[in-house]
C-alpha positions as CSV (number, residue, x, y, z in Angstrom):
1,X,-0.1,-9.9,-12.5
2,X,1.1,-9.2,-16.2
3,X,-2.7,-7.9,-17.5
4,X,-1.9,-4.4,-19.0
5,X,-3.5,-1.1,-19.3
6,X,-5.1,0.2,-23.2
7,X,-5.1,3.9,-23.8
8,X,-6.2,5.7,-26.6
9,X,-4.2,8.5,-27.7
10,X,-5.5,11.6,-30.0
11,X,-2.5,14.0,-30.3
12,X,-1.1,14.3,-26.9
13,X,-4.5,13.2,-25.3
14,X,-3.9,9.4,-23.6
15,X,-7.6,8.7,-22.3
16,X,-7.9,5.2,-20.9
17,X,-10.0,2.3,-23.0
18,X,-9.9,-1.1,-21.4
19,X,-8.3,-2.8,-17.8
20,X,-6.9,-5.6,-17.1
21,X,-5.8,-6.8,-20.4
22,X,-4.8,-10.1,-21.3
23,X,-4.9,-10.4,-24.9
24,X,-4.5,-9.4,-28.3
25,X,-5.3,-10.0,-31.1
26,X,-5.5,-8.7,-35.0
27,X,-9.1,-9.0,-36.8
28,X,-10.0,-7.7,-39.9
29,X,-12.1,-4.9,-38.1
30,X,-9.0,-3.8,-36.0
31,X,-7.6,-5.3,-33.0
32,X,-9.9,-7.4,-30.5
33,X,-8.7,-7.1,-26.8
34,X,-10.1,-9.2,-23.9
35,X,-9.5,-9.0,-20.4
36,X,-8.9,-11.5,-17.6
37,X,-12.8,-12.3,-17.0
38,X,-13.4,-12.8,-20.7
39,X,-14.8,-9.5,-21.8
40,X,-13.8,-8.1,-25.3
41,X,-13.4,-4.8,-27.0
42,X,-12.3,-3.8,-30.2
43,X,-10.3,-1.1,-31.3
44,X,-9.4,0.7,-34.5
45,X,-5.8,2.2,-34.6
46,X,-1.9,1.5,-34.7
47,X,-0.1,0.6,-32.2
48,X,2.2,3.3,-30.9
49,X,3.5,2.2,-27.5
50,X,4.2,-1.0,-26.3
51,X,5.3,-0.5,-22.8
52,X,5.5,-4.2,-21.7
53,X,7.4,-3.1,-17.8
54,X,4.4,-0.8,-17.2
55,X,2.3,-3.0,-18.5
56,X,1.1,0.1,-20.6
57,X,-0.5,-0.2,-24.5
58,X,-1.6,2.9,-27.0
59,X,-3.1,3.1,-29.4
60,X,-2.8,6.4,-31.8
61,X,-6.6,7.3,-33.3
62,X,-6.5,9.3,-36.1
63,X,-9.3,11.4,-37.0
64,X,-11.3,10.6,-33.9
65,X,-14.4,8.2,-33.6
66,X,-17.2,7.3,-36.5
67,X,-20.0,9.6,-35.6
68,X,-22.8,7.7,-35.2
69,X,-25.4,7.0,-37.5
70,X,-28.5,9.4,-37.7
71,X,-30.9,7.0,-39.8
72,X,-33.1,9.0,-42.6
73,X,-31.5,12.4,-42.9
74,X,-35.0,13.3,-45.6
């Protein structure tokens, strides 16, 4: 099989995001990845390693995830 692995890294943090890999591809909200059975995720980042032989992809966050919104703050 030739799916790959996406982590996300944070410094020297790798954490894994998504299995079984299949495709990638650039959208204007970042990069939309879907897996052999059809499912999608999207991530925000650069690409730092492309490790095509371990079938291994990171992706360096910086500044860590959006918090989420908290709706009237009043």
């Amino acid at each position: 099989m030739c799916e790959s692995q996406v982590y996300l890294s944070q410094g020297d943090n790798e954490e894994l995001f998504f299995e079984d890999v299949a495709v990638i591809r650039p959208s204007d909200a970042g990069w939309v990845l879907t897996d052999i059975f059809g499912q999608t995720k999207t991530v925000v980042g650069e690409i730092e390693i492309l490790d095509l032989v371990n079938h291994k992809i990171v992706f360096a966050q910086r500044g860590g995830p959006e918090p989420p919104a908290s709706g009237d703050a009043g």
